[in-house]
Every structure is written in structure tokens, then in C-alpha cells.
N, C-alpha and C positions, 0 to 999 in steps of 0.2 A: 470709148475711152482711148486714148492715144499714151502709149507708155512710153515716156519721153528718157531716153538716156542720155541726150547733148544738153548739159548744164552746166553752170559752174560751179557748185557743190560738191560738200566733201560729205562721204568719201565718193568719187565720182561713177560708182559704180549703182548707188541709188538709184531706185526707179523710181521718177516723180512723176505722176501722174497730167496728163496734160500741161508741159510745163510752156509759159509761150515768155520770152525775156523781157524786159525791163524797159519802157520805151522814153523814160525822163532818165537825166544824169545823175549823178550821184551831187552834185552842186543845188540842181534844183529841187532832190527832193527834200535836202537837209532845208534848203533854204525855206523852200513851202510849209517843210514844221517848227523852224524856226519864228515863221512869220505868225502861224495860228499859238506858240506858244505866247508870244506877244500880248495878241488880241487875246488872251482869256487872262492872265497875268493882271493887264489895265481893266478889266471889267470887273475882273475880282476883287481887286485892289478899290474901286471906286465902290462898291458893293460894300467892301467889309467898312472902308470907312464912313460909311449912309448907316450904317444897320449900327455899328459901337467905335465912334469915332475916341472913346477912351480908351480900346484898349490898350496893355502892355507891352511894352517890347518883344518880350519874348511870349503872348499869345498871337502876338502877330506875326511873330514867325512863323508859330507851329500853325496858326490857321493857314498860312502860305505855303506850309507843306503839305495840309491833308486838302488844301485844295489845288495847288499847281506848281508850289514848292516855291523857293527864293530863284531868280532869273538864273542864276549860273547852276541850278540845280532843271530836274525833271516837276510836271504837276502833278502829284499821288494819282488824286481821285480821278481826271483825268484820263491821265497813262493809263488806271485800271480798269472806268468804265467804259470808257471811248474806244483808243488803243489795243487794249486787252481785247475787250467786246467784242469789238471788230475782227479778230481773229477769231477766236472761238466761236461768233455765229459764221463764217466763211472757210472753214479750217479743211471742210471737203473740197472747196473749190480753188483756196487760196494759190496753187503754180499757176493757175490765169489770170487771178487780176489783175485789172490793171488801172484800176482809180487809185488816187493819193495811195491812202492806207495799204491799200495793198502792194503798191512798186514799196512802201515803206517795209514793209514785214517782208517783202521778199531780196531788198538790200540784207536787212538784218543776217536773214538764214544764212546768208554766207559764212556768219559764224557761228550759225547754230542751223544744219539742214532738215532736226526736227520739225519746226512749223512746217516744213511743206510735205510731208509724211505721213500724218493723222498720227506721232508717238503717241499712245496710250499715257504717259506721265507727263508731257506738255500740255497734254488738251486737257488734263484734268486740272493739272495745275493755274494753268491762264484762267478755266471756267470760275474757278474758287477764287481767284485774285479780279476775277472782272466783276463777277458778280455778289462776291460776299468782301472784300474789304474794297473794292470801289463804291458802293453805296455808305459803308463805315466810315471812309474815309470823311464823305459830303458831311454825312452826321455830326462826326467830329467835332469838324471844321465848326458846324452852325452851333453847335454846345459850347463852343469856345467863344463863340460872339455874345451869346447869350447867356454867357458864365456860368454853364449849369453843371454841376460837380459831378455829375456823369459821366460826363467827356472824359474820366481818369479811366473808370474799366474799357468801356471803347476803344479810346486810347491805347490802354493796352495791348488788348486784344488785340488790334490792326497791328501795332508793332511788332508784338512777338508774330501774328502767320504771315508778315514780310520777311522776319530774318527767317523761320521756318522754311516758306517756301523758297526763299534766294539760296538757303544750306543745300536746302534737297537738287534743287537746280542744278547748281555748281557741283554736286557730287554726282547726282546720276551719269550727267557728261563727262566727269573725270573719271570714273569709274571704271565705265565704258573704253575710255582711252588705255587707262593703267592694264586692267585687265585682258581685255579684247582686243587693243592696240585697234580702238578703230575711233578718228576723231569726227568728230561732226562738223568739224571749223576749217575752213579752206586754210592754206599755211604761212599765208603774208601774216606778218605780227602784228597790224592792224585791226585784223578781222579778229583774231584770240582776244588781244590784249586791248583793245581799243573797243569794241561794238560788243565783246561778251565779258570781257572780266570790266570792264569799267562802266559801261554803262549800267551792269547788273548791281555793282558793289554801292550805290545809293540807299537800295533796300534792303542792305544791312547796316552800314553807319549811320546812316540816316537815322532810322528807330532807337539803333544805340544809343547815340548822343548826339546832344544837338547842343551847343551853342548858344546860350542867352544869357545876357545882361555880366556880358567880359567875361564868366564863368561858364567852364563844363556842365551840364547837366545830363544826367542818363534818364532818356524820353522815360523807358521802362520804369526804372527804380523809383523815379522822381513821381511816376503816375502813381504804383502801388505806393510810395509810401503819405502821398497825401490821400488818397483814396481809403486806407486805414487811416488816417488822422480826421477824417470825415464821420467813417463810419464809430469810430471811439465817444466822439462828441455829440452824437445821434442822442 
């Protein structure tokens, strides 16, 4: 193993374990996930209207969130199974790779140098968002096509351990910083506030509330309270 201290990572004093740099631009690899959100976005889309070309406005949103979101957002299940995945089974080897996914997550850490570390609370956290609400997410999505009243606890469920784990996220790393004054985030306000509090803060509003049919609705409330108007009528 080669213990790499020349990197760009905060704080710079981290030992990242074979770490080798980044050989596509930061243009091209936005551009690459840009392109593949595309193509899942138009497959999905052609998909969900083949399978219930009636549904409602606002199922059609929320299936476009559990399964790749509205274009100016992120795809849930995607992000979780795909994305997520990909880290968490590569998390030993991740300061080498260098296919897509991986120059991807290793742009990321620049505001977060956990992923390239093995932190004990990132790895667990991605495992549980890769692999227990990115499969929830697909489910979802196909209960909603297939109008099955289900889809409310599910629902749920995936909503609250997105906001869950986005709280615990965003604290452990502020914590860290308030207390220990040690940040994980390199100091351009780009990499904070643009790649770690914003791309993260989806998977809290998102769940919150969502937007259908010119009204507010809150994903949460709005699941449990049809979900009890369900079970009442049983």
C-alpha cells in the first residue's frame, strides 16, 4: 500500500491510501453524468407512460422522484442503487479509481474527504441508502404505477431514512468541525456550499414536500394520513 499525502483534500494532512489524481476535467465528468441522467430520465419516462399512461399529475412526479427525480432534480433510486452501490462495494479501493463513478466520487470528496478514508459512519450510511432505500425507492416508484395503496408506508419509510440519514450526514461533519475544528471540506465555497450542502439538501426537502397539482403537499404527512384513511375503511 502506498500512503499517499500529496492530495487535494481537507484536511491535507489525511492519509489517503493509494491515492492516484483524477484524469478527466471537472466539465467532462459533470458533463458524462449529466448525459447518463438523460438517458434514464427518457427511458423512464417512455416506461412509466407504456405501463399507466393515466396516471396523475402528481403520481407522476413522485414516480419521477423514486425513480430519477424531475430533470432539474437528482434520480432517487438511481443515485442510491447505482451511485451509492458503487461506492460502498469500492470504498477500499476508491483514491484509485479511475472509471466514471469513481473520478465522480472522488471530485465529490473534495467536499467531503470521508469517502476516501473507509469513515466508519459514511460507509454505513451509503450501505443502508444503497442498498435498503434504493431498492424501496424502485418499489415505490412500480406501486405507484400500479396504484397499489402500499406505496403509502414504503413511502414513508424511504422518506423519513432520507431526511434521517441526510440529518445525521450534515451533523456528524458539522460536529466534527464545531468541536474539533477539523473540516473535511476543502475551503473554496463551492465545494461547502455547492457539492456538500446543496446537492445533499434534496434529500431533505424532497421527502418534506413536494409540489403537486399548484399545492404544497408534505410527501410524509400526506402518505400517513391516507395510509390511515386506508386502513379505517378496511
Amino acid at each position: 500500500m502506498v500512503h499517499n499525502l500529496a492530495h487535494p483534500y481537507w484536511p491535507l494532512n489525511t492519509n489517503i491510501i493509494d491515492y492516484v489524481p483524477n484524469t478527466m476535467s471537472v466539465p467532462a465528468l459533470l458533463g458524462s453524468f449529466a448525459l447518463a441522467t438523460f438517458i434514464i430520465i427518457g427511458v423512464s419516462t417512455i416506461a412509466m407512460k407504456r405501463l399507466s399512461p393515466i396516471l396523475s399529475r402528481g403520481d407522476k412526479v413522485l414516480f419521477g422522484w423514486f425513480v430519477f427525480c424531475e430533470p432539474s432534480h437528482y434520480f432517487a433510486g438511481c443515485i442510491h442503487l447505482i451511485l451509492e452501490g458503487y461506492f460502498v462495494y469500492n470504498h477500499k479501493t476508491m483514491p484509485r479509481m479511475q472509471d466514471l463513478l469513481g473520478q465522480l466520487w472522488k471530485e465529490y470528496a473534495q467536499a467531503d474527504s470521508r469517502y476516501l478514508t473507509i469513515e466508519p459512519f459514511v460507509l454505513c450510511m451509503e450501505s443502508i441508502t444503497a442498498f435498503g432505500w434504493g431498492p424501496l425507492c424502485y418499489l415505490t416508484a412500480w406501486m405507484i404505477v400500479v396504484k397499489s395503496p402500499y406505496r403509502h408506508p414504503t413511502q414513508m419509510i424511504v422518506s423519513m431514512g432520507q431526511i434521517y440519514g441526510d440529518v445525521l450526514y450534515y451533523g456528524t461533519s458539522m460536529m466534527e468541525e464545531y468541536y474539533h475544528e477539523v473540516s473535511y471540506s476543502r475551503p473554496e465555497t463551492y465545494y461547502y456550499w455547492g457539492y456538500f450542502i446543496f446537492l445533499n439538501a434534496f434529500w431533505i426537502f424532497i421527502p418534506a414536500c413536494k409540489k403537486s397539482h399548484s399545492s404544497e403537499m408534505l410527501l410524509l404527512g400526506s402518505s400517513m394520513l391516507t395510509f390511515v384513511i386506508l386502513l379505517s375503511n378496511r
